[in-house]
C-alpha positions as CSV (number, residue, x, y, z in Angstrom):
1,X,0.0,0.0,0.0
2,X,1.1,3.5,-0.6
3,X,0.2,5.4,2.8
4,X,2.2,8.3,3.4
5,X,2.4,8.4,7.2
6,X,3.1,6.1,9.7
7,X,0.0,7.9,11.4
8,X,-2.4,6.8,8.9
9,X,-0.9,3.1,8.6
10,X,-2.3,3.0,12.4
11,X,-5.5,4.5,11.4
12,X,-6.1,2.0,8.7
13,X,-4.7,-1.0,10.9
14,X,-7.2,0.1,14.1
15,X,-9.8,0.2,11.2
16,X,-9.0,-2.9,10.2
17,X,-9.6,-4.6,14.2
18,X,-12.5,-2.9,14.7
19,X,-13.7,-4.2,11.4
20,X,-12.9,-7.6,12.3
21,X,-14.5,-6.5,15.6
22,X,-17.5,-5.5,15.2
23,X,-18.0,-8.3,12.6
24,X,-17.8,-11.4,15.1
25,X,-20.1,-9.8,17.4
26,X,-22.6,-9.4,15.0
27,X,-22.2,-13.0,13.7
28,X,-22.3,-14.3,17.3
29,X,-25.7,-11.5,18.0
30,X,-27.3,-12.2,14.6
31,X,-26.0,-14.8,12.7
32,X,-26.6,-18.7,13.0
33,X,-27.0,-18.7,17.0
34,X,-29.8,-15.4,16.5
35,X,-31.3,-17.8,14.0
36,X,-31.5,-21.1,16.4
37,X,-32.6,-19.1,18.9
38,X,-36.6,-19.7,20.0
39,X,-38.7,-17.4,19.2
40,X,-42.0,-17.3,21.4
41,X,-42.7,-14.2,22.8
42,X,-45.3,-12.6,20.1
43,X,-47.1,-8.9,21.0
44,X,-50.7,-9.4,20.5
45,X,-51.5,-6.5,18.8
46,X,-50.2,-3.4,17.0
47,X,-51.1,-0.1,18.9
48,X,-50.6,2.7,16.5
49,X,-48.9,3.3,12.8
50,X,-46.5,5.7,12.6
51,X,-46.9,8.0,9.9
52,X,-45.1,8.0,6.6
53,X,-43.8,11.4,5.5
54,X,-41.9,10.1,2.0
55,X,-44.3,10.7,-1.6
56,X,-45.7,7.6,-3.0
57,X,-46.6,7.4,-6.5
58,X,-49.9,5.5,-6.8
59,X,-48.6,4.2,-10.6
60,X,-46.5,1.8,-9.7
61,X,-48.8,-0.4,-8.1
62,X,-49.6,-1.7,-11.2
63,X,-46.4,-2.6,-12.3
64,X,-45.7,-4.2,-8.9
65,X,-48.7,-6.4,-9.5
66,X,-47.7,-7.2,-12.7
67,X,-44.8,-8.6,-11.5
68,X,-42.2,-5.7,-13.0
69,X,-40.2,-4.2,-10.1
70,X,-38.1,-0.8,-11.5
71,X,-35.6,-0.2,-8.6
72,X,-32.2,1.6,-8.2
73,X,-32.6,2.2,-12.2
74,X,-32.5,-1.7,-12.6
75,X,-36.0,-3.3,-13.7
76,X,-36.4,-6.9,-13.2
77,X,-39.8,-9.1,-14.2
78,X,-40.5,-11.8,-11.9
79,X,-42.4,-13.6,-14.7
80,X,-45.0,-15.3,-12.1
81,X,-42.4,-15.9,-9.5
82,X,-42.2,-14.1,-6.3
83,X,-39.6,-11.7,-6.3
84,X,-37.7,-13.5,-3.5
85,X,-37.5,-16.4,-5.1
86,X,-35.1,-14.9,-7.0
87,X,-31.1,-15.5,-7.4
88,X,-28.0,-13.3,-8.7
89,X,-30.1,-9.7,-9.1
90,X,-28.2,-6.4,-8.3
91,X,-27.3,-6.2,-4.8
92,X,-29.0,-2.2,-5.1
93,X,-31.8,-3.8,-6.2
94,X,-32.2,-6.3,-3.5
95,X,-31.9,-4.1,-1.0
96,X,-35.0,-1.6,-2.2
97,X,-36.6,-4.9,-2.4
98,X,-36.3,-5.8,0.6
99,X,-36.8,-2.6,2.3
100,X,-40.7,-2.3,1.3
101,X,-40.0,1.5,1.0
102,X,-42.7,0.3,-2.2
103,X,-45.7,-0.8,0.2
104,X,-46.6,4.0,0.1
105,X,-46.8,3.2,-3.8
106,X,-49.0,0.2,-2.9
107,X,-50.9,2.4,-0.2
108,X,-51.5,4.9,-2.7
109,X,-53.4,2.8,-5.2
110,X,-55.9,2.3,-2.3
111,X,-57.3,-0.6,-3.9
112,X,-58.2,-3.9,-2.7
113,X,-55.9,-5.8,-5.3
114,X,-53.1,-3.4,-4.0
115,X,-53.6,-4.4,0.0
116,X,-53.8,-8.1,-1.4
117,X,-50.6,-7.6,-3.1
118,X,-49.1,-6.5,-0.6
119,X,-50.2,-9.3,1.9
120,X,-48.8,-11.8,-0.6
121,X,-45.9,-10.4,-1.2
122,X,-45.3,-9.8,2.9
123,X,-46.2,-13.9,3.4
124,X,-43.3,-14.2,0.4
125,X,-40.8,-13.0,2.2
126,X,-41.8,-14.4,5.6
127,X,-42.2,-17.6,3.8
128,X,-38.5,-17.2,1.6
129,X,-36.7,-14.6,3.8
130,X,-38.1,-14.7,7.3
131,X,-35.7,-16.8,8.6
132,X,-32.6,-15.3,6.8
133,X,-31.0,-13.8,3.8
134,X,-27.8,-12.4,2.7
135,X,-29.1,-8.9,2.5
136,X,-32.6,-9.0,3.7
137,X,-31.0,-8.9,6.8
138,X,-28.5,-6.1,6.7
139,X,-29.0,-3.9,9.6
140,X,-29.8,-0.7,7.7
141,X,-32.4,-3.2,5.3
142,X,-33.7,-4.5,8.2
143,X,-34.2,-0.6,9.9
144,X,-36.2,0.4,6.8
145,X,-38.0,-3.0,6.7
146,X,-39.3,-2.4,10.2
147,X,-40.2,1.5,9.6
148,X,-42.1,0.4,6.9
149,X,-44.0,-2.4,7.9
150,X,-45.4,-0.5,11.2
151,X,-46.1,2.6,8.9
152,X,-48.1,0.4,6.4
153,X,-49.3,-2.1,9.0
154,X,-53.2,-0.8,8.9
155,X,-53.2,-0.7,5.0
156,X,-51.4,-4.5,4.6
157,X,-53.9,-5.9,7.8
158,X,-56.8,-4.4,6.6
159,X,-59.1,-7.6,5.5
160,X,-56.3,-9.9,6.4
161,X,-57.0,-13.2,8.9
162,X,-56.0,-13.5,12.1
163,X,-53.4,-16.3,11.3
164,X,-52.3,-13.6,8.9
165,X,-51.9,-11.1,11.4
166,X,-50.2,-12.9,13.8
167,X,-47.2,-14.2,11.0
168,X,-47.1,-10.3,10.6
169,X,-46.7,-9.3,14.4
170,X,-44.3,-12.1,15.1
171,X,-42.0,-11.4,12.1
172,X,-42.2,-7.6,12.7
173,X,-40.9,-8.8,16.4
174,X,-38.4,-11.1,15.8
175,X,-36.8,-8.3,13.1
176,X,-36.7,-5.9,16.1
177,X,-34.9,-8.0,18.4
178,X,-32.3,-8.7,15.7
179,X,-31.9,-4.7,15.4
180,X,-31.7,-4.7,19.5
181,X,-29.0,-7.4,19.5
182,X,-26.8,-5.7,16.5
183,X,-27.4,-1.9,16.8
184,X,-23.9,-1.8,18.2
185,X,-22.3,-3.4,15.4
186,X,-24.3,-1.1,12.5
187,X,-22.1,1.6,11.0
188,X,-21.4,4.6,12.7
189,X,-23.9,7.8,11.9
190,X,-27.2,7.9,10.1
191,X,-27.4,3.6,9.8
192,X,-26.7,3.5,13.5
193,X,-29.2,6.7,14.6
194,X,-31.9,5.3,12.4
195,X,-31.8,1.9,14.1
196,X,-32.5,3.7,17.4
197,X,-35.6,5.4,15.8
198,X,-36.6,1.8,14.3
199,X,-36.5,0.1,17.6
200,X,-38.1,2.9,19.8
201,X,-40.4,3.2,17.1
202,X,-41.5,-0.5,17.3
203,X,-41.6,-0.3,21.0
204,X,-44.2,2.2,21.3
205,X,-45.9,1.1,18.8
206,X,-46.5,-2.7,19.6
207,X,-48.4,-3.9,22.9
208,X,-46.2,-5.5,25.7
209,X,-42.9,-3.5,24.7
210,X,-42.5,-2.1,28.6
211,X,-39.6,-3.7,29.6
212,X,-37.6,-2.2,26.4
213,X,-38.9,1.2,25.8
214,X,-37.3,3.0,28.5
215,X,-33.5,1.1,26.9
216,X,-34.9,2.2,23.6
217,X,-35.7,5.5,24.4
218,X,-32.3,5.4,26.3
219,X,-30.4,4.4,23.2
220,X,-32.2,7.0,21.1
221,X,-31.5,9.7,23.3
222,X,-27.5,9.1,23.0
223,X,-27.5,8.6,19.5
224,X,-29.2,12.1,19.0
225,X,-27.2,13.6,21.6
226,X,-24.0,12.3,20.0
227,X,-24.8,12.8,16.6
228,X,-26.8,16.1,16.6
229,X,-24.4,18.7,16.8
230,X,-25.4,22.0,18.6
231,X,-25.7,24.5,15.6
232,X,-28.1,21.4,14.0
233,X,-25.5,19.8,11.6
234,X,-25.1,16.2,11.6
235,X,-21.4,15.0,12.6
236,X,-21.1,13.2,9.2
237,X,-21.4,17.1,7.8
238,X,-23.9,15.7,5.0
239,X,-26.8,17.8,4.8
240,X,-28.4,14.8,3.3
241,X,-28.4,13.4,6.9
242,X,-30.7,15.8,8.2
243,X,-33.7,15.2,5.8
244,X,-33.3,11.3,6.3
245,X,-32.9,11.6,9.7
246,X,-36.1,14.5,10.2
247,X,-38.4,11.6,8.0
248,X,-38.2,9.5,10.6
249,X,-37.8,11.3,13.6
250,X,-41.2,13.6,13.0
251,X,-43.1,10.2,12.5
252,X,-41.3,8.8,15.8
253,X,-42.0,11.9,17.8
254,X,-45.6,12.3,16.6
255,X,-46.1,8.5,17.7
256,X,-45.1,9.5,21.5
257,X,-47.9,12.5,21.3
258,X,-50.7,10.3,20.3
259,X,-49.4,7.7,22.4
260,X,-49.7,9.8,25.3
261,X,-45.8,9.3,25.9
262,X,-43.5,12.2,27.8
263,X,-41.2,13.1,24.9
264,X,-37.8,12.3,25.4
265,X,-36.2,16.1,25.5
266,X,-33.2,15.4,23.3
267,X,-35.6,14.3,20.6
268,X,-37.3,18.2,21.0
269,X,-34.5,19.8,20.9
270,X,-32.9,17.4,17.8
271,X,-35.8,18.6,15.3
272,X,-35.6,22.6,16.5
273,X,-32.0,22.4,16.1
274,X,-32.2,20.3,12.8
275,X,-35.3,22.5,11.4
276,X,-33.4,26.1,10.7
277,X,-29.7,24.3,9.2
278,X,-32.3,22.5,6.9
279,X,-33.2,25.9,5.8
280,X,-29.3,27.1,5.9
281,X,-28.9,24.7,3.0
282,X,-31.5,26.1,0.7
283,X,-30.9,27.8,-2.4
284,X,-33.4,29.9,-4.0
285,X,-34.9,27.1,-6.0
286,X,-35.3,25.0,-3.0
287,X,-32.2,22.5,-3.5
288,X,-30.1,21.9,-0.8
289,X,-26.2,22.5,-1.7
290,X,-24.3,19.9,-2.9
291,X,-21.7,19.2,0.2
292,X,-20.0,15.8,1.5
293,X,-22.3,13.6,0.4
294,X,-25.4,15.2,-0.7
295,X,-26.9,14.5,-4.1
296,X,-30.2,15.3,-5.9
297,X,-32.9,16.9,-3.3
298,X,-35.6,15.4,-2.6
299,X,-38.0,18.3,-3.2
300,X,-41.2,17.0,-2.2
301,X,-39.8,15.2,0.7
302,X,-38.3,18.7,2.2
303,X,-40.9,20.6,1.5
304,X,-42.8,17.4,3.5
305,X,-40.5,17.9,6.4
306,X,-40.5,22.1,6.3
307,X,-44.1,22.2,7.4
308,X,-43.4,20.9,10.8
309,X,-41.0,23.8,11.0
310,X,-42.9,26.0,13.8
311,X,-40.6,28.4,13.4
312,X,-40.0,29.2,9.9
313,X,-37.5,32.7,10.6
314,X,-34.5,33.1,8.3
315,X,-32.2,30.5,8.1
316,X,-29.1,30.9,10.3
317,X,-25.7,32.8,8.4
318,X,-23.4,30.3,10.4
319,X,-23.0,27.0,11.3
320,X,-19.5,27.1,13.6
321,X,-19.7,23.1,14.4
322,X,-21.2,21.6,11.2
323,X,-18.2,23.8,9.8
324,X,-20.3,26.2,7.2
325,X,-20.9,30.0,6.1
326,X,-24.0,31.5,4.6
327,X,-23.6,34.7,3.0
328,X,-26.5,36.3,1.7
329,X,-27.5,39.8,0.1
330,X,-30.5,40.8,-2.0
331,X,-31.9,37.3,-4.0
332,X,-28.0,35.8,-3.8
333,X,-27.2,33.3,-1.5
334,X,-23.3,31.8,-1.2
335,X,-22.6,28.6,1.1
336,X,-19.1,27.8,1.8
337,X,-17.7,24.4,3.3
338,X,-15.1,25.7,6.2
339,X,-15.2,22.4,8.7
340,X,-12.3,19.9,8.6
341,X,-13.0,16.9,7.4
342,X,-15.3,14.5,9.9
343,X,-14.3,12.2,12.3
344,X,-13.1,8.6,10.9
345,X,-16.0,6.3,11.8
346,X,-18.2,8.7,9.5
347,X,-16.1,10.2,6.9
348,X,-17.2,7.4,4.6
349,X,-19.2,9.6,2.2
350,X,-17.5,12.4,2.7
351,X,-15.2,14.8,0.0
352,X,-12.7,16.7,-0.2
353,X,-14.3,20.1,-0.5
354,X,-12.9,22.5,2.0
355,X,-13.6,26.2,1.2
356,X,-15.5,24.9,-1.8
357,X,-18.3,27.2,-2.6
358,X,-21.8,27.3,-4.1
359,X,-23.4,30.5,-5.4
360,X,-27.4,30.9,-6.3
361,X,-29.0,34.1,-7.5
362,X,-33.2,33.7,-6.8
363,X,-34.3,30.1,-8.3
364,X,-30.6,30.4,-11.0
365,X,-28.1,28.6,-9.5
366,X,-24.7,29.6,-10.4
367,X,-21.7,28.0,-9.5
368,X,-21.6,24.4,-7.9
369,X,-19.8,21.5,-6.9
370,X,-20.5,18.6,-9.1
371,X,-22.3,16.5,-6.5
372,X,-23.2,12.3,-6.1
373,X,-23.8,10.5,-9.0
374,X,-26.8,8.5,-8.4
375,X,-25.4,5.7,-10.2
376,X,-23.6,2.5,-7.8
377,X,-20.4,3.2,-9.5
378,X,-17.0,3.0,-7.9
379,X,-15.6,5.3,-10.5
380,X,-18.2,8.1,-10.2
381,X,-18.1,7.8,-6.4
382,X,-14.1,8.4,-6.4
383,X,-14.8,11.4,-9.0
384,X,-17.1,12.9,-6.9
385,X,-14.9,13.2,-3.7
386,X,-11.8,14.8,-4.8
387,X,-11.3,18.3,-4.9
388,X,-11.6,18.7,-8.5
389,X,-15.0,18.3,-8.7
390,X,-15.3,20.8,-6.1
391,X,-15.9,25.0,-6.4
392,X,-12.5,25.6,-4.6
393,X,-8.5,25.7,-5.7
394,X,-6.6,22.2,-6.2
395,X,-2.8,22.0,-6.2
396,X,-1.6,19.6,-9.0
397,X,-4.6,18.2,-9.5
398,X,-4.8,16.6,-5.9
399,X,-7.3,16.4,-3.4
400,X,-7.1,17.9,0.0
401,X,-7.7,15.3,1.7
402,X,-6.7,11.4,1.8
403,X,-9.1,8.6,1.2
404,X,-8.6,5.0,1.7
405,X,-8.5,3.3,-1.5
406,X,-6.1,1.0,-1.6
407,X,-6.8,-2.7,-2.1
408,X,-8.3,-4.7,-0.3
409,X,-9.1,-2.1,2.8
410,X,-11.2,0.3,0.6
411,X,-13.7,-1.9,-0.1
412,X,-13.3,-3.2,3.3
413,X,-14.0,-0.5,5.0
414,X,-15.3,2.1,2.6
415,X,-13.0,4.5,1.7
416,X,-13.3,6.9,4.9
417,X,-11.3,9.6,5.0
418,X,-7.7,9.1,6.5
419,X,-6.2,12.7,6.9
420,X,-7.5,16.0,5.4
421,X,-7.9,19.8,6.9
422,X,-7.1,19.9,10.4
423,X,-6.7,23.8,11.2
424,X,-9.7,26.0,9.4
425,X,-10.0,29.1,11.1
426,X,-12.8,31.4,10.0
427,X,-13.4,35.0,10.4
428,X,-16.8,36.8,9.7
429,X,-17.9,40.3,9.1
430,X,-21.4,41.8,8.4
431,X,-22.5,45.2,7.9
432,X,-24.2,47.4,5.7
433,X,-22.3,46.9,2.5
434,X,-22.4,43.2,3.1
435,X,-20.9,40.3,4.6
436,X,-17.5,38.5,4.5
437,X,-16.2,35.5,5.1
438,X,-12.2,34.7,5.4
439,X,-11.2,31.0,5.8
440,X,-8.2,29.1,5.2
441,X,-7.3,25.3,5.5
442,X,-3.9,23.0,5.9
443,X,-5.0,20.3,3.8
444,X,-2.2,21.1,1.2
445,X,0.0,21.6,4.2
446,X,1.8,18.5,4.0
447,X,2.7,17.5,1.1
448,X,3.0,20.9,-0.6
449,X,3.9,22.9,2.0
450,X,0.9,25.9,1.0
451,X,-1.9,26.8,3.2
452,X,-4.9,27.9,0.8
453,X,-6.9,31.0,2.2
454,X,-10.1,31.9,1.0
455,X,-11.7,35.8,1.3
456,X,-15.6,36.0,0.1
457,X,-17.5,38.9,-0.1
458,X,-21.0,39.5,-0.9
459,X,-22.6,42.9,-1.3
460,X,-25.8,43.9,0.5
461,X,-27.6,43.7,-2.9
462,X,-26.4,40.4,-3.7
463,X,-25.3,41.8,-7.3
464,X,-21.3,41.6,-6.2
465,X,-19.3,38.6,-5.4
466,X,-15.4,39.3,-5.3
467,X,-12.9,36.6,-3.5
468,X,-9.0,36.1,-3.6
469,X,-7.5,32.7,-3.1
470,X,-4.4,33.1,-1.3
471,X,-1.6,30.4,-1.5
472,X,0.9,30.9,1.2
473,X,4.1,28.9,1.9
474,X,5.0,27.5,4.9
475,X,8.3,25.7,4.0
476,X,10.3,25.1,0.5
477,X,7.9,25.1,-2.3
478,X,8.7,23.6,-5.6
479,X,8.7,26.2,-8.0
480,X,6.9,23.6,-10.8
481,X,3.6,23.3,-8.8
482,X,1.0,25.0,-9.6
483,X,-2.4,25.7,-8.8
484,X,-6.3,25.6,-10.1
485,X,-9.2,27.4,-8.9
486,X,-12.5,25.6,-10.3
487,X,-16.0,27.2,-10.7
488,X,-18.5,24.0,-11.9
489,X,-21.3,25.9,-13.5
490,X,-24.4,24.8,-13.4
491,X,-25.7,22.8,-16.6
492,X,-28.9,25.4,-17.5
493,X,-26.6,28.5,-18.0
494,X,-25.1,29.4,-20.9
495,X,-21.5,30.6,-20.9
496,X,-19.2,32.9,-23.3
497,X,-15.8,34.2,-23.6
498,X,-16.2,37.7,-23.8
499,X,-14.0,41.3,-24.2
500,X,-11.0,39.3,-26.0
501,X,-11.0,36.0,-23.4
502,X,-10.7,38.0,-20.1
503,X,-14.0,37.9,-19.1
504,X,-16.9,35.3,-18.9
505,X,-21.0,35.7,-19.5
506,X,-22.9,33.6,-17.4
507,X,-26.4,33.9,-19.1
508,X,-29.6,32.1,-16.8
509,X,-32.7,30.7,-18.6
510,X,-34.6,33.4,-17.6
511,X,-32.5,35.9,-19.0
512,X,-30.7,36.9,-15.7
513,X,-27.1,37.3,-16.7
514,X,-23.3,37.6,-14.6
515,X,-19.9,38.2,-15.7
516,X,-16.6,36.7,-14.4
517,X,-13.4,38.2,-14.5
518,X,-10.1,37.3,-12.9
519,X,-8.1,40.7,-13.1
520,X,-3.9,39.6,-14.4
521,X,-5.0,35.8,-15.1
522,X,-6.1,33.7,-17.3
523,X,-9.9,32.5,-17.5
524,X,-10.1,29.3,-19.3
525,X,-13.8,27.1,-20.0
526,X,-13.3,23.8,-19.5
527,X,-15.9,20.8,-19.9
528,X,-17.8,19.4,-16.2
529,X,-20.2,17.2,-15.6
530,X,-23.1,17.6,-13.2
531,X,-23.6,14.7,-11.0
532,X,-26.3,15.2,-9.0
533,X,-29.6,15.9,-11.3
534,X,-32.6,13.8,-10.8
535,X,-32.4,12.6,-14.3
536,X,-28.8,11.5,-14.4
537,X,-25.5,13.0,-15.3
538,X,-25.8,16.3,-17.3
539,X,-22.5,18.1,-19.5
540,X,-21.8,21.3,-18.0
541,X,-18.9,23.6,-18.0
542,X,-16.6,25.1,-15.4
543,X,-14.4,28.3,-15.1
544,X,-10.9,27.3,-14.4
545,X,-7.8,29.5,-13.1
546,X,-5.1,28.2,-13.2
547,X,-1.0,29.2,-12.6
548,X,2.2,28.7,-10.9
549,X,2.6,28.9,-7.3
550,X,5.4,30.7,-6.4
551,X,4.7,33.1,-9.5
552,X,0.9,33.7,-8.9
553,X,0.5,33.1,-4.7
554,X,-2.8,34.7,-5.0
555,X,-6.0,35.4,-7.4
556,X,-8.7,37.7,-7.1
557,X,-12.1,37.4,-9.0
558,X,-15.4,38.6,-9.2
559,X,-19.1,37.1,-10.3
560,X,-20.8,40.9,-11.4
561,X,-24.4,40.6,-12.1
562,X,-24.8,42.4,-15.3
563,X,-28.8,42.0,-16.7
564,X,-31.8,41.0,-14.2
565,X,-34.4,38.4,-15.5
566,X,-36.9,39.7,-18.0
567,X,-39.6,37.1,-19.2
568,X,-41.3,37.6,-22.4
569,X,-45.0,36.4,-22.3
570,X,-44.4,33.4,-24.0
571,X,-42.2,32.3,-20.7
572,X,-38.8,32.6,-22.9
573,X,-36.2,35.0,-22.2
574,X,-35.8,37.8,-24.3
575,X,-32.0,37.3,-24.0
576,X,-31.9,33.9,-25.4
577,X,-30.7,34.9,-29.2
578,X,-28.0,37.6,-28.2
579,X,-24.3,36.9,-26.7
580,X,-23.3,39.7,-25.1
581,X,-25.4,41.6,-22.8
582,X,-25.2,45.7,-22.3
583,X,-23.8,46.7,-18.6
584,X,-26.5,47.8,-15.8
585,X,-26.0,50.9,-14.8
């Protein structure tokens, strides 16, 4: 392996034994001695259904009962079979399967062939994976397995028998005491927290649970405290974390209110803390900006999980322990990454993106990092972490921070994060002309011997961004590296070289237009690729600055917005046949 430290060889080799760790405890909790076990104590009924916040779509019943299953992009047709009868199918695929996230579409339909379905396909997978299977029974399948069955449980009993019922009950039981035995062995973060809300879930809402609500509420209480950082963030620093984790908590915590339950007060205090950082992530068009981890947004899902926010104030400007800055003037929003990179245990989907920027003006966003590909693909995974695909400066084309990748521990372990920016102070100003933000990082610090400092300033109208990147040396730097500063555009603008080269025109669909310029350097437009639309990848281009250095050891630039949207009445922009706009005055 090539690992440049002694310190990360240990962090890779205590990886490795609590790997190994973890790994025979959950075989001797839930492998072949959970499966021997008896199994005899059954609850005799089901007390309430927590409610299901995610959007169904009531089409897909029919292709469900016709036996075609479309999931993680993979369709597979069970031609009469039961889909658990069935061998060698995506691993993705298995897992959605086996989830029942699909019993909402089934709901949807509110049909009696639908709640049939959905019986028979429940008594399949008692009947073929009740007992065990490979993936059916991974701890996070077997957490969304549980969260859906209880939310679905009145729609699937409905018209069932009793000997129907009971199956049910005892499966849904015997699922939650394999969660109970293993929840210390699930990965650290989200997997882990949404175990504790599948368990205390289950236990308030099945009969004779007493003797494990007050552990479960116990559990749930630590993971939130532990995970729930005080400005909101989660400590994976994936904003993606707090809509996944705020879909089931609001169901969880509405369950204790009808059940008459005292509410646990780290679970109040989770949401209100969760609720404005949700907001802190929004641009103008609603999408949440794309950070460590976080891909498409799920719109309708959000905007699902907003309307429990009681308070609904402006978002919060900063977010000190979640390690972000909001800067905001007029209809432009900019959100800048300034945390070090996460803690080991939960770095797993986290990139390289220190000081990386995204910039939004109203619903036109501007400049972005490139996201999460939606596609299971090692490749686009790696692409998607390094700094590169990130709104920020790279040295010679290398991240800032250090994943494990090497064979065979990065597939072991999934590629965490071994070292990246430690030191990332951050200094603030606001007043009437705007706000600043100045940042700077040590990720380069190592092997380059350059710290990279950021300075961001919005105007108070929003229709001025200016920034320098600063490289400073802190030690002998080699006179052939060199630097680039990125700027992924987003795919719906339309982008020109203008006045000779030293300038670029951003033009919006809507006719709102910006110009770039990079006084003394040279602007280059460079192919990018937009990971993170709901439809798939998307071509886009990106602004790149590049130079030596020791020669060039800083850059200043500025986005200047130049023409404000102007819709004709056919809903086209009257700019959309003309390349360079006139100046505002």
């Amino acid at each position: 392996m090539n690992i440049a430290s002694l310190n990360e060889r240990s962090r890779i080799w205590r990886l490795v034994a609590l790997h190994v760790w973890q790994r025979s405890l959950k075989w001797m909790h839930g492998g072949p001695l959970f499966r021997m076990q008896p199994f005899s104590s059954v609850p005799a009924r089901l007390l309430i259904a927590p409610q299901d916040l995610r959007t169904a779509d009531a089409t897909n019943a029919a292709d469900i009962y016709g036996g075609r299953f479309l999931f993680s992009g993979h369709l597979v047709e069970t031609q009469g079979k039961s889909p658990f009868e069935l061998k060698a199918v995506h691993e993705d695929w298995q897992r959605e399967l086996h989830s029942f996230g699909w019993l909402r579409d089934l709901r949807a339909a509110d049909s009696q062939i639908a709640r049939q379905n959905a019986r028979a396909l429940v008594e399949d997978w008692i009947k073929y994976s009740g007992r065990w299977h490979e993936i059916g029974w991974e701890a996070g399948v077997v957490t969304r397995r549980i969260l859906s069955w209880l939310a679905h449980s009145p729609f699937i009993l409905q018209d069932g028998d009793h000997d129907f019922y009971r199956s049910f009950v005892k499966s849904l039981a015997r699922q939650v005491r394999f969660l109970r035995q293993t929840i210390n062995e699930t990965d650290d973060g989200v997997e882990r927290l949404h175990a504790a809300l599948a368990i205390a879930s289950a236990c308030i809402s099945m009969a004779g649970q007493g003797r494990f609500a007050r552990q479960s509420i116990r559990r749930l209480e630590h993971e939130l405290n532990r995970q729930i950082l005080p400005d909101g963030g989660h400590i994976s620093r994936n904003p993606r974390a707090l809509i996944d984790i705020l879909a089931d908590l609001l169901p969880v915590r509405q369950a204790f209110v009808a059940q008459g339950l005292e509410m646990p007060p780290a679970m109040l205090q989770s949401v209100d803390r969760m609720m404005p950082l949700l907001r802190f992530f929004r641009h103008g068009d609603g999408a949440l900006a794309h950070f460590n981890g976080m891909g498409s947004t799920p719109g309708d899902l959000v905007a699902t999980i907003l309307a429990y926010d009681d308070a609904r104030g402006a978002p919060p400007v900063n977010a000190p322990h979640s390690g972000y800055q909001r800067l905001s003037g007029g209809s432009s929003v900019v959100l800048l990454d300034t945390g070090p990179a996460p803690v080991l245990s939960v770095s797993g989907d986290a990139h390289a993106g220190c000081l990386s920027l995204e910039f939004s003006s109203a619903t036109n966003r501007i400049v972005v990092n490139c996201g999460v590909s939606p596609k299971s693909n090692p490749l686009w995974r790696k692409v998607s972490r390094s700094t590169a695909a990130h709104s920020t400066a790279t040295i010679e084309d290398t991240s800032s921070s250090r994943f494990l990748s090497e064979k065979p521990f990065g597939h072991l372990l999934g590629a965490p994060i071994l070292s990246g920016p430690v030191n990332v102070p951050v200094e603030r100003e606001d007043d009437r002309a705007g706000s600043r933000i100045s940042a700077s990082h040590d990720g380069y610090a190592a092997e380059f011997r350059v710290l990279h400092k950021r300075d961001v300033s919005l105007s108070a109208d929003g229709t001025v961004l200016d920034g320098l990147d600063t490289f400073s040396a802190i030690g002998n730097v080699d006179p052939e590296h060199g630097f680039a500063i990125r700027f992924h555009l987003h795919p719906s603008l339309r982008t020109s070289l203008i006045r000779g080269g030293s300038a670029v025109l951003l033009v919006c669909r809507d006719g709102e237009a910006w110009e770039f310029e990079a006084p003394g350097s040279e602007i280059v437009l460079e192919e990018s690729i937009y990971l993170s639309d709901v439809y798939g990848h998307r071509k886009s281009e990106q602004i790149v600055v590049a130079g030596a250095l020791l020669a060039t050891p800083s850059v200043g630039w500025q986005f200047r917005k130049t023409a404000t949207a102007k819709l004709s009445r056919r809903g086209t922009s009257d700019f959309d046949d003309v390349g360079e706009l006139p100046l505002e005055e």
